[in-house]
BALOBA-1460 file (C-alpha; in Angstrom, 3 decimals):
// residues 313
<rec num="1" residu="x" x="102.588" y="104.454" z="113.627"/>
<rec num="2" residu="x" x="103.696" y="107.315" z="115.505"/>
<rec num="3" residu="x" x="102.009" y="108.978" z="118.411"/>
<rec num="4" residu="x" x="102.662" y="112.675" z="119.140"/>
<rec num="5" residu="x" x="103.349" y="113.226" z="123.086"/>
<rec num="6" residu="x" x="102.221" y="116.736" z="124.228"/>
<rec num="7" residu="x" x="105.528" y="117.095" z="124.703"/>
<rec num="8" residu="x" x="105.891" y="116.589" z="120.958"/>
<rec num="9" residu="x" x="103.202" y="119.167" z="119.790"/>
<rec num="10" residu="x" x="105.207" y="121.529" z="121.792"/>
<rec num="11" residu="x" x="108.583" y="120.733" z="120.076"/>
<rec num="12" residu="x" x="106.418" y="120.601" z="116.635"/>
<rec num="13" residu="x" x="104.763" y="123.945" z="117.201"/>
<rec num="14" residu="x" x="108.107" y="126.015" z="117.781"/>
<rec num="15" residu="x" x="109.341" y="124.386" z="114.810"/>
<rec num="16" residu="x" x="107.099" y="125.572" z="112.629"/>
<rec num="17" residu="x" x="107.148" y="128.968" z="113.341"/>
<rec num="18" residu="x" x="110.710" y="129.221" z="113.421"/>
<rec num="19" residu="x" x="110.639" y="127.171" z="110.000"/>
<rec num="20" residu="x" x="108.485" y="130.207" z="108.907"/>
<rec num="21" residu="x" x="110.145" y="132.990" z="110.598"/>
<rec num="22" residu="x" x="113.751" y="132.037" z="109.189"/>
<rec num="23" residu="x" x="112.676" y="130.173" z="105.493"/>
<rec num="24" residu="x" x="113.855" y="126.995" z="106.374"/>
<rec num="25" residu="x" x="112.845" y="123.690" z="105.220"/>
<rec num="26" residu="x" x="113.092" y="120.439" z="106.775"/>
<rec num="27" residu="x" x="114.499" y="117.535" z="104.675"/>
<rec num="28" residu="x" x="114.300" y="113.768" z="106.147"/>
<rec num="29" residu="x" x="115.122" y="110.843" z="105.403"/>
<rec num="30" residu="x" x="112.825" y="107.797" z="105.286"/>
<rec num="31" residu="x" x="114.844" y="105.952" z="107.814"/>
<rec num="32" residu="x" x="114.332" y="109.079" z="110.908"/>
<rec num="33" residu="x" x="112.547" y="108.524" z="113.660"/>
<rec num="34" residu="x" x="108.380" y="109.084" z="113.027"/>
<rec num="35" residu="x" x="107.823" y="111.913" z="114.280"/>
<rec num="36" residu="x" x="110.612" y="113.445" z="112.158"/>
<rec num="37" residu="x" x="108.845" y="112.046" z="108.927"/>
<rec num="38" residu="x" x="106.085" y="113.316" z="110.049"/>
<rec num="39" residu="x" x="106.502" y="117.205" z="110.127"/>
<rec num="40" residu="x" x="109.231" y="116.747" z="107.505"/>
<rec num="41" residu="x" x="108.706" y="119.173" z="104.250"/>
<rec num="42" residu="x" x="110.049" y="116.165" z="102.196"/>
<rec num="43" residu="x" x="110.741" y="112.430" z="102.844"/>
<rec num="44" residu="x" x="112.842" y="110.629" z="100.617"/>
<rec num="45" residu="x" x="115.586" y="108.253" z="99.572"/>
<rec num="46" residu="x" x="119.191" y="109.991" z="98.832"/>
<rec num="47" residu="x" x="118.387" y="110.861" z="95.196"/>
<rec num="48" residu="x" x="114.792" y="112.854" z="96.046"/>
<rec num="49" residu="x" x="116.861" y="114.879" z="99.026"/>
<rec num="50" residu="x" x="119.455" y="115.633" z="96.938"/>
<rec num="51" residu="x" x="117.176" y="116.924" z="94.141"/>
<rec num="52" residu="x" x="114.870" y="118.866" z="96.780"/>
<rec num="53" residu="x" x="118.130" y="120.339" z="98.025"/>
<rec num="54" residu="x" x="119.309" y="121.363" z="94.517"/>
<rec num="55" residu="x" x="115.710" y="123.210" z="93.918"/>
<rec num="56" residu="x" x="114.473" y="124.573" z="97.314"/>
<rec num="57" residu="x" x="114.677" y="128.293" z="97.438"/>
<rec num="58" residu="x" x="114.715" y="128.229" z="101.388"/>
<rec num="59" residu="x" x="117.805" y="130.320" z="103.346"/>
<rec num="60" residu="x" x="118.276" y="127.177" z="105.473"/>
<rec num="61" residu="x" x="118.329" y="123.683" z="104.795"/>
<rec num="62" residu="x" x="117.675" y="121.168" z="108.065"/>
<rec num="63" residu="x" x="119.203" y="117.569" z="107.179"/>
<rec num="64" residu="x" x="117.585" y="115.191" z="109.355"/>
<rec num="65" residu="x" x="119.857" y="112.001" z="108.162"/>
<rec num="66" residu="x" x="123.675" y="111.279" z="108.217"/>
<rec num="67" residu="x" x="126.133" y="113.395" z="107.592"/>
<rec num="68" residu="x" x="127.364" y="112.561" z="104.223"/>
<rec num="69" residu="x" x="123.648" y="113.425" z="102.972"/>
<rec num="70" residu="x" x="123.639" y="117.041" z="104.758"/>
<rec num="71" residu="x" x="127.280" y="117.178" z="102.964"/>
<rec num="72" residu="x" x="125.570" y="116.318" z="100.154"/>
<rec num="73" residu="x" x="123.156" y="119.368" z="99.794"/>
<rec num="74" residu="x" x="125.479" y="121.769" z="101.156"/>
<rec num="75" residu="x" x="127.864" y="120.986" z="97.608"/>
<rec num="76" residu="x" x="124.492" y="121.065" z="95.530"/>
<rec num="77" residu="x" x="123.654" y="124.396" z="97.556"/>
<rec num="78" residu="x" x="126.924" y="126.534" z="98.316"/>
<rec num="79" residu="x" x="125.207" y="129.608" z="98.985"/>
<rec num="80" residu="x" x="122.653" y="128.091" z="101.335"/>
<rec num="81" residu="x" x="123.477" y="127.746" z="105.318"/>
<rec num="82" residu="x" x="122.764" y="123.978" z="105.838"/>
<rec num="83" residu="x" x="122.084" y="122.131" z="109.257"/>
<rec num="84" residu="x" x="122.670" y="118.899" z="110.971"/>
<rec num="85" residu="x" x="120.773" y="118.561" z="113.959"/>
<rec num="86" residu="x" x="123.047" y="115.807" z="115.215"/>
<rec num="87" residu="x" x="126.405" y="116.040" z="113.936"/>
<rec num="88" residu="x" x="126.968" y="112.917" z="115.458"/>
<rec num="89" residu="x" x="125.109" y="110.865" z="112.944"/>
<rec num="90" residu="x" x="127.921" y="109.380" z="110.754"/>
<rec num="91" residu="x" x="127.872" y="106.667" z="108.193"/>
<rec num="92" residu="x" x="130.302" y="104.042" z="108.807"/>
<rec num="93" residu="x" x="129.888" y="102.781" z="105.103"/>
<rec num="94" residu="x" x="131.286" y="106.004" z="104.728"/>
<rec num="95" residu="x" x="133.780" y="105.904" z="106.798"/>
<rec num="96" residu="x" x="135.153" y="103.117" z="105.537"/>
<rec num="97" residu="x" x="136.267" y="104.844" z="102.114"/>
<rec num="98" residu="x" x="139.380" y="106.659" z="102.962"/>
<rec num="99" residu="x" x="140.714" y="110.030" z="100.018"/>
<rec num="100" residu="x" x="144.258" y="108.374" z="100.513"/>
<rec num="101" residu="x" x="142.991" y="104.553" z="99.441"/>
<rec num="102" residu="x" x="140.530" y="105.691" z="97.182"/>
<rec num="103" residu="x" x="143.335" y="107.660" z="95.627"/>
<rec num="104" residu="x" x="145.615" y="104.749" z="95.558"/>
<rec num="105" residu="x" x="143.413" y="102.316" z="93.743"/>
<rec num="106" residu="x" x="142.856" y="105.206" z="91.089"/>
<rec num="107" residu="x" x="146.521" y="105.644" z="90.247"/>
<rec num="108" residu="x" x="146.542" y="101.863" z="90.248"/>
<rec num="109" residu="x" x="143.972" y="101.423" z="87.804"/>
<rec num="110" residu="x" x="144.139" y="105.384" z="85.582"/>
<rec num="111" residu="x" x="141.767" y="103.787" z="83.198"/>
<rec num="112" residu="x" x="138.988" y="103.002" z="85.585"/>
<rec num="113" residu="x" x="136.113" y="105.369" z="86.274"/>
<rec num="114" residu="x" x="135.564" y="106.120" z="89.704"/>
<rec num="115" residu="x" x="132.229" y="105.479" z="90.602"/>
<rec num="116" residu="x" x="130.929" y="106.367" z="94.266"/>
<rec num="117" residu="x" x="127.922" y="105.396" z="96.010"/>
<rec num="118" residu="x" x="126.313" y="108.560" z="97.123"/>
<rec num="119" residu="x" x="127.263" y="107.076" z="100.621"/>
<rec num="120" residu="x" x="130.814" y="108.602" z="100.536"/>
<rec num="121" residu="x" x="132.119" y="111.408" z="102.967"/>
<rec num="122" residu="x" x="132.709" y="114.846" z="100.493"/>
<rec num="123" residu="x" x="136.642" y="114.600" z="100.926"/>
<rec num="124" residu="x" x="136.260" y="111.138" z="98.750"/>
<rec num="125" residu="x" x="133.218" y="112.587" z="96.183"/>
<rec num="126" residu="x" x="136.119" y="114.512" z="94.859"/>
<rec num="127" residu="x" x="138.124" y="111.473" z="93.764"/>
<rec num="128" residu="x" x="135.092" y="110.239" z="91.985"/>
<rec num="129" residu="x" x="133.883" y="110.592" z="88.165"/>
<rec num="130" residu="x" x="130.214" y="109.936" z="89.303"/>
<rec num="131" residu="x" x="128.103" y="109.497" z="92.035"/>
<rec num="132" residu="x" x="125.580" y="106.967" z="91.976"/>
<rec num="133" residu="x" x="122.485" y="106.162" z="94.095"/>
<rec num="134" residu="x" x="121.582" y="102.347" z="94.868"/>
<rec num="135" residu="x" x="118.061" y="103.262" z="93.024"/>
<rec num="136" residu="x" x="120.160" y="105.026" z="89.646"/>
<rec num="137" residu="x" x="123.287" y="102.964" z="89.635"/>
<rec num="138" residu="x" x="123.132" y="100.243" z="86.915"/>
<rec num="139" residu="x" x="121.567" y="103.536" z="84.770"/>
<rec num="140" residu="x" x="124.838" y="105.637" z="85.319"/>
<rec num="141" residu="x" x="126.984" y="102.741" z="84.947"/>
<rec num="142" residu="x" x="125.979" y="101.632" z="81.868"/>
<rec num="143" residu="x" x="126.383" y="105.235" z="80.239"/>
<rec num="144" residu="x" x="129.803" y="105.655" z="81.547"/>
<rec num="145" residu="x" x="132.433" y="105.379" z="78.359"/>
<rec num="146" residu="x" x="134.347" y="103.467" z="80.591"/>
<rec num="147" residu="x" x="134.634" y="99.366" z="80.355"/>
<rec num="148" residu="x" x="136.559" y="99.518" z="84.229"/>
<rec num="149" residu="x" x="134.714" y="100.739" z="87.045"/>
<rec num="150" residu="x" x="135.820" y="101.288" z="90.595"/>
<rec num="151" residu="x" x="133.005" y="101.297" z="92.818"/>
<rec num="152" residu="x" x="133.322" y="102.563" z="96.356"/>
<rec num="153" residu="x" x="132.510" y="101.847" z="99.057"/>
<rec num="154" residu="x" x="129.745" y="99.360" z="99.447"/>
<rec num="155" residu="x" x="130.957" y="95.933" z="98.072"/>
<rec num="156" residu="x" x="127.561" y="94.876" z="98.256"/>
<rec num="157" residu="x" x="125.593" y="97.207" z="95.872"/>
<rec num="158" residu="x" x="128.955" y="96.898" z="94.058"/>
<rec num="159" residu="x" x="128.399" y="93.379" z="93.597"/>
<rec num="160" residu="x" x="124.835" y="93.708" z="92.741"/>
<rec num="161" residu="x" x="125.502" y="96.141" z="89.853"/>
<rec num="162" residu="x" x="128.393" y="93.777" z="88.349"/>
<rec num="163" residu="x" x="125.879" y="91.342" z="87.582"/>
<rec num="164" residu="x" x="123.557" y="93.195" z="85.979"/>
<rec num="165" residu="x" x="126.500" y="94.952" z="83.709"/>
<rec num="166" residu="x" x="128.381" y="91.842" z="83.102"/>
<rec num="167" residu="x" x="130.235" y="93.526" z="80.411"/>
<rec num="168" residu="x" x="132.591" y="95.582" z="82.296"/>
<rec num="169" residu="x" x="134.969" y="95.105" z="85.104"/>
<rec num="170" residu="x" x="134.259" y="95.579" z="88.857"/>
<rec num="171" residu="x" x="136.801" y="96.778" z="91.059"/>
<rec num="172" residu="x" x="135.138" y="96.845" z="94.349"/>
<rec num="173" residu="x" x="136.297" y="98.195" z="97.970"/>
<rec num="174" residu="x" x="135.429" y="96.458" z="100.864"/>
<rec num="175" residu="x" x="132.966" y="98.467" z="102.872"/>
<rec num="176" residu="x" x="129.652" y="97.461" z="103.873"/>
<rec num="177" residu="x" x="126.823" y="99.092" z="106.030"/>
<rec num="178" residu="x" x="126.911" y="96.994" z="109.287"/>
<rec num="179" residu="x" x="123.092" y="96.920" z="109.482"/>
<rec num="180" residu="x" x="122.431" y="95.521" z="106.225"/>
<rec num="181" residu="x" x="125.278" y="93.142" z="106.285"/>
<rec num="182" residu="x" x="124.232" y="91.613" z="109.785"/>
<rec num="183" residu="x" x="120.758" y="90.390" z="108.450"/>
<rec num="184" residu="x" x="121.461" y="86.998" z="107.355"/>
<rec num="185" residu="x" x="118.782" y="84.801" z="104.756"/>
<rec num="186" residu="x" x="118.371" y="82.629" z="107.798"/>
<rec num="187" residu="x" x="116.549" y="85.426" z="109.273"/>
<rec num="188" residu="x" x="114.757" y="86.397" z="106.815"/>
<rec num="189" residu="x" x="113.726" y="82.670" z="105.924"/>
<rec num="190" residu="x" x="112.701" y="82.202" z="109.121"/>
<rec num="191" residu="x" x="110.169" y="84.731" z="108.951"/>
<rec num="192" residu="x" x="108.735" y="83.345" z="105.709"/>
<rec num="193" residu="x" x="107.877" y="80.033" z="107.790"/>
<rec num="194" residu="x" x="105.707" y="82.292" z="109.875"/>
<rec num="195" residu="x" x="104.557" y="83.980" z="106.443"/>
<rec num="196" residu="x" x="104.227" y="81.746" z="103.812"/>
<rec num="197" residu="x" x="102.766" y="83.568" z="101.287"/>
<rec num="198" residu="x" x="104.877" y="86.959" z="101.880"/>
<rec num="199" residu="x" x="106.811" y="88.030" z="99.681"/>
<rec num="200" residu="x" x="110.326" y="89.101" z="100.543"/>
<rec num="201" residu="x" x="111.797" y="92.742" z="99.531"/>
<rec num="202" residu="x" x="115.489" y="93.708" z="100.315"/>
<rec num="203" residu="x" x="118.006" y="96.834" z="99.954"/>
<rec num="204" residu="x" x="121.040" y="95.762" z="97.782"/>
<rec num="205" residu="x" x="123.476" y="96.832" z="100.914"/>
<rec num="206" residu="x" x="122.515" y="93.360" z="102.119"/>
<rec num="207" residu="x" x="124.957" y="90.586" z="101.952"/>
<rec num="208" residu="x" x="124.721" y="88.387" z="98.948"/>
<rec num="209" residu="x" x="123.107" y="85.276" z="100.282"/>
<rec num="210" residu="x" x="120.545" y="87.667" z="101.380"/>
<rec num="211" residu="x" x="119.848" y="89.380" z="97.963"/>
<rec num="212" residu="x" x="119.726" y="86.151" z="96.396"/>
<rec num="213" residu="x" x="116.563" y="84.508" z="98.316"/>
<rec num="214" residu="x" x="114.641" y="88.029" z="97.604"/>
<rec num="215" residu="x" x="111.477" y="88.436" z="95.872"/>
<rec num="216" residu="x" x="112.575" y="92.131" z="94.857"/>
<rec num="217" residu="x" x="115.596" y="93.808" z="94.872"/>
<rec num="218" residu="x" x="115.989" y="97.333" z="95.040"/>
<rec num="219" residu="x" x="116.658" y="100.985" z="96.326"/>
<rec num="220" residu="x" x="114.575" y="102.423" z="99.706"/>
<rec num="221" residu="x" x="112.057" y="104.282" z="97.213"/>
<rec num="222" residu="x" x="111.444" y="101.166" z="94.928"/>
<rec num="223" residu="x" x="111.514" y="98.838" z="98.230"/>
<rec num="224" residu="x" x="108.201" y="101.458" z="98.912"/>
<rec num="225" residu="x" x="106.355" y="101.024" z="95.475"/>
<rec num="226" residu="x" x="106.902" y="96.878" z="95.480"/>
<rec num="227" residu="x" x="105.969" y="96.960" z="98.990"/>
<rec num="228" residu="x" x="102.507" y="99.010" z="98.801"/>
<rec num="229" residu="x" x="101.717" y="97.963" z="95.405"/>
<rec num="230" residu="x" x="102.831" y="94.115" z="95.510"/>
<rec num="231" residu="x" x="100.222" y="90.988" z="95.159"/>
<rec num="232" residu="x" x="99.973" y="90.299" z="98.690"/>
<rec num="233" residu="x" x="99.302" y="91.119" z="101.890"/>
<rec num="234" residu="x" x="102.698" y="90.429" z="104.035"/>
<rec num="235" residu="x" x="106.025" y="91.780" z="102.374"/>
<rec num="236" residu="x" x="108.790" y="90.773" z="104.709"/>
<rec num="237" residu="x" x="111.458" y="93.809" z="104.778"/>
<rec num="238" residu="x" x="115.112" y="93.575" z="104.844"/>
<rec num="239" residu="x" x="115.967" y="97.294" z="105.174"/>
<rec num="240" residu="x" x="116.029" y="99.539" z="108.119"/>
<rec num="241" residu="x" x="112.982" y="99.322" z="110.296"/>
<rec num="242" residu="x" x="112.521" y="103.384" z="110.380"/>
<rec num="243" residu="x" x="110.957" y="102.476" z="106.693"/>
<rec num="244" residu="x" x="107.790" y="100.704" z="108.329"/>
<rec num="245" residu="x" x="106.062" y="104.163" z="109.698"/>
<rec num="246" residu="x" x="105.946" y="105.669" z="105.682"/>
<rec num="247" residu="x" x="105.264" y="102.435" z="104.587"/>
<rec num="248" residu="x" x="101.976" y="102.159" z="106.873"/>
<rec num="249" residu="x" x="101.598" y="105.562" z="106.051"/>
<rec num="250" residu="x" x="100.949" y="104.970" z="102.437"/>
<rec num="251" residu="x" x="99.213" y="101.432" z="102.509"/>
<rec num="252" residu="x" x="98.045" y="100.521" z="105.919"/>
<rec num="253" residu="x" x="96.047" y="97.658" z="104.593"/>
<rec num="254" residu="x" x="99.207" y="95.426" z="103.892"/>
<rec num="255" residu="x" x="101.402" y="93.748" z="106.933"/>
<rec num="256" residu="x" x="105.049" y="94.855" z="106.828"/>
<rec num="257" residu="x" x="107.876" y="92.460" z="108.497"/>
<rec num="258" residu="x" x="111.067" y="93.869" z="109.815"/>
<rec num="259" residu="x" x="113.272" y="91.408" z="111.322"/>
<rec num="260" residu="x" x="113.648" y="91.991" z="115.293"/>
<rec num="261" residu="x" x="117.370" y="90.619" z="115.433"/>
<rec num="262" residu="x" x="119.091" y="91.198" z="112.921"/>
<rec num="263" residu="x" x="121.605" y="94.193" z="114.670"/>
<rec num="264" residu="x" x="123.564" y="95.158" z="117.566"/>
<rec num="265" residu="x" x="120.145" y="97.771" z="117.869"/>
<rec num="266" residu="x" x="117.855" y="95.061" z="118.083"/>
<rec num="267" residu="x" x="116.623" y="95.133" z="114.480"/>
<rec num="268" residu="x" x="118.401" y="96.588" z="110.926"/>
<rec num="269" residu="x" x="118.372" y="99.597" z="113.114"/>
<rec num="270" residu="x" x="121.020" y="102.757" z="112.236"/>
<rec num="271" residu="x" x="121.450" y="104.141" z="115.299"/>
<rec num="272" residu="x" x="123.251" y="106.810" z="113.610"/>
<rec num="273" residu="x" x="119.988" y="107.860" z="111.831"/>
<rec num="274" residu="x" x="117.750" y="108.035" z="114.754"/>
<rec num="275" residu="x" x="120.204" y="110.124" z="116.807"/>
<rec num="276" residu="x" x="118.495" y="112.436" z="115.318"/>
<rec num="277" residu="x" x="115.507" y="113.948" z="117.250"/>
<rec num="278" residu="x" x="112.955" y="116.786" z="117.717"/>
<rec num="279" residu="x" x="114.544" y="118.290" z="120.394"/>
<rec num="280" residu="x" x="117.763" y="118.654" z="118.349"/>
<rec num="281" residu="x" x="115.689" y="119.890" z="114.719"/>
<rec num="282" residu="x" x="114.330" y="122.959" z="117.258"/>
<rec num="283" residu="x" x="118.051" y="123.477" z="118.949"/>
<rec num="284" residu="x" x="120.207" y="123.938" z="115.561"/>
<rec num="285" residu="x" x="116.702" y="126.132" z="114.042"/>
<rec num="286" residu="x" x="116.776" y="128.509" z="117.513"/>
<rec num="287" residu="x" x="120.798" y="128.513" z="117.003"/>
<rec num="288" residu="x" x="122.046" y="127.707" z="113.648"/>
<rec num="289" residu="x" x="124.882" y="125.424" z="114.813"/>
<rec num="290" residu="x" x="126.252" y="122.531" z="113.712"/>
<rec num="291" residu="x" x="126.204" y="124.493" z="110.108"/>
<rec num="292" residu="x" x="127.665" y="122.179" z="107.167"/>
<rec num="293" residu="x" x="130.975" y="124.076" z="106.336"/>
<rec num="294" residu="x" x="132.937" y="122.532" z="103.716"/>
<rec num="295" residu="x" x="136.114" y="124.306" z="101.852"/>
<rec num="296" residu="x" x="135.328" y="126.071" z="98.678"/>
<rec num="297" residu="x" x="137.335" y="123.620" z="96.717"/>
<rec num="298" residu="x" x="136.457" y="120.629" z="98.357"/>
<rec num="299" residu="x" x="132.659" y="121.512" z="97.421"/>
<rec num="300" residu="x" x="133.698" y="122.932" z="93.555"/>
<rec num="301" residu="x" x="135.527" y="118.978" z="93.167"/>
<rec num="302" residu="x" x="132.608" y="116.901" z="94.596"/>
<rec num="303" residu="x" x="129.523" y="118.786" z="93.112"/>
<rec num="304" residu="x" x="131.383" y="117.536" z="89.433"/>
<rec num="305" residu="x" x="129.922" y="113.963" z="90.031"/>
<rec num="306" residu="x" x="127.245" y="115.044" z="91.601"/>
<rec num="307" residu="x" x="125.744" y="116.736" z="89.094"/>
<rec num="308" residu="x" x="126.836" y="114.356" z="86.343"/>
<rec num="309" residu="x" x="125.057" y="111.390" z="88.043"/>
<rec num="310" residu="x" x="121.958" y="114.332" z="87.902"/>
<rec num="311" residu="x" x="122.307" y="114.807" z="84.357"/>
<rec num="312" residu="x" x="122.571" y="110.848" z="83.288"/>
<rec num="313" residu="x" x="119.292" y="110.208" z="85.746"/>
């Protein structure tokens, strides 16, 4: 858990009356820092944001995650100014889907449906049929008309939703979130030496040897509900370890496991997500820079998919 610093009741009391003076909300992600979480208006997984961002009526939306996500609810929310505190805070799965490639592969394969993981800069939404959310994908994909299915960028989720729609074809491009990909099974079976009777919950970003030893399988919000709600006391977590302070938040009876060296960071740590901080929430509310500003048709291309995937879920 968390402890709030008087320093951090000072940072926490300006934001909230400049929250109030200015109608702004605070949206966070479960993998910020805490004390983010903490003062946060709503904490969820990229599907809840997205829908909180589609139905606030605030003048000012504060994204406390990566970019793509504050990109995200600025196409769901034209007319709304929207802020990232740290504009810094990239997504290298993200990154790692180019427009030109992604364009490419679709003239390569016209009959496909493009299917992107939510985790996609805006420039690529555009190139995509649908958007999909690790916790909604097999749903949407199964709906889709189509029997071919590119799926960008994360060949890891990709993977994971080919098996469980074994019916139609997978084209998959070969990006990954570093994090999830550097926490091997060993690590994970390692810890279940220590805990023998824990049971082991992972995202589907994580490499396939890792998914395979799991107990449960799933999205950040359904990692939450197995986690709190499962038949024991110890769940060992492969996700990133900002998901521990809602998890003890909501069940502080159980014992949650993150591995401590699984990442460059230490643990399945995204650095980009915790670049984020308090200091920075009360800078871009006191200034209202680092403003999301995307081109009209750039937004009007990507909020298609977008709002398909909403429709289908």
């Amino acid at each position: 858990m968390s402890i709030t610093t008087i320093e951090q009741k000072d940072l926490i009391k300006k934001i909230d009356e400049l929250r109030k003076k200015k109608n702004a909300i605070l949206l966070a992600h479960y993998y910020q820092r805490g004390e983010i979480q903490d003062i946060a208006d709503v904490v969820g997984d990229s599907l809840e944001l997205a829908r909180k961002a589609q139905q606030t009526n605030a003048d000012i939306i504060v994204f406390a995650g990566v970019r793509f996500m504050a990109e995200t609810a600025k196409i769901l929310n034209p007319e709304k100014k929207v802020l990232h505190p740290n504009p810094e805070s990239g997504c290298p799965m993200a990154d790692m889907a180019t427009y030109e490639g992604v364009k490419k592969l679709k003239e390569q394969y016209p009959d496909a449906a493009v299917v992107a993981y939510v985790n996609t800069n805006a420039d690529v939404k555009t190139l995509a049929d649908v958007i999909v959310t690790s916790r909604n994908a097999v749903k949407v994909v199964k709906a889709l008309p189509e029997d071919k299915i590119i799926f960008i960028p994360d060949q890891f989720l990709g993977s994971f939703i080919a098996k469980q729609v074994p019916e139609k074809e997978f084209i998959l491009w070969k990006g990954f979130c570093p994090p999830h990909f550097n926490l091997s099974k060993e690590q994970l079976l390692q810890l279940k030496k220590q805990y023998p009777n824990a049971k082991i919950a992972v995202h589907p970003e994580c490499n396939t040897d890792t998914v395979e030893i799991a107990d449960f399988v799933g999205s950040t919000s359904q990692i939450i509900k197995y986690a709190t709600t499962c038949d024991t006391d110890t769940v060992i977590i492969g996700t990133e370890v900002g998901l521990k302070h809602w998890l003890e938040k909501l069940n502080p009876n159980k014992n949650y496991v993150f591995p401590q060296t699984a990442d460059y960071c230490g643990t399945v740590h995204c650095c980009d997500m915790k670049k984020n901080t308090l200091d920075k929430i009360l800078s871009v509310l006191e200034s209202e820079e680092n403003e999301i500003i995307l081109p009209e048709d750039i937004m009007e291309k990507a909020k298609k998919p977008l709002e398909r995937m909403l429709q289908i879920v």
